[in-house]
Phi, psi and omega in degrees: 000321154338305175296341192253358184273098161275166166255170207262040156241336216286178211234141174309146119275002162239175171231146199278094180278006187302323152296321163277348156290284186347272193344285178296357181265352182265314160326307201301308210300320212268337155292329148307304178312277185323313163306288199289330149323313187271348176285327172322324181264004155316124195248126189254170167262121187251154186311164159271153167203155176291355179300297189348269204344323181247354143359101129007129145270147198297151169273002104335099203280136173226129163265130169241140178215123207276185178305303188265037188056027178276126173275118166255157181220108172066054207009047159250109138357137200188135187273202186285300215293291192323311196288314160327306180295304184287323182279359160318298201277313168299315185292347174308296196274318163232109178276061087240077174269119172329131185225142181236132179234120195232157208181123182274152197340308187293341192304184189252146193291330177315295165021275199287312170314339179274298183301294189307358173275307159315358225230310175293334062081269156287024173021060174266142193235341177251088214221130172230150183255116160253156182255209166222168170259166187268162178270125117011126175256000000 
């Protein structure tokens, strides 16, 4: 019984490996996460079939508004009056419906103030504007 009582200087003969599994099992975890994160954006072709058709559709509305000021929706062409009117009927079916609103550069600001008035209008509370990113020199 002598022998298993060490004193608190003498020195181990095992080693606790129990921190160091942990470590690589936390490693393991986050190279999954990752791997699986970058994978997500592969863009495949994917088959057709008639089920798609009654699929859901995405619930997010994209407003375009061109160079020369033509408003599109979900790329259909569309007046002022119109685009009110559908997001009207969309906002029916889901009140907190998304809207992404893009415009090109050139366009006239007036434009884009007439759509977001409508947008205000129809109390749309979720609107993201897209941009482009600048390149890093």
């Amino acid at each position: 019984m002598a022998a298993d009582i060490r004193g608190d200087n003498e020195p181990y003969d095992d080693i606790n490996i129990t921190p160091m599994l942990d470590l690589a099992y936390v490693l393991l975890v986050t190279f999954i996460i990752l791997t699986t994160a970058s994978v997500q954006g592969v863009k495949v072709n994917s088959p057709r079939t008639q089920a798609a058709n009654q699929l859901a559709r995405p619930q997010t509305r994209a407003i375009t508004i061109t160079r020369d000021g033509a408003v599109y929706l979900d790329a259909y062409p569309v007046s002022l009056a119109e685009l009110e009117q559908r997001l009207a009927s969309y906002k029916a079916a889901n009140p907190a419906l998304p809207v992404v609103l893009k415009a090109d550069a050139a366009t006239q600001y007036q434009k884009v103030t007439e759509v977001l008035e409508v947008a205000k209008r129809l109390d749309l509370t979720e609107i993201g504007l897209v941009t482009q990113r600048v390149a890093q020199e």
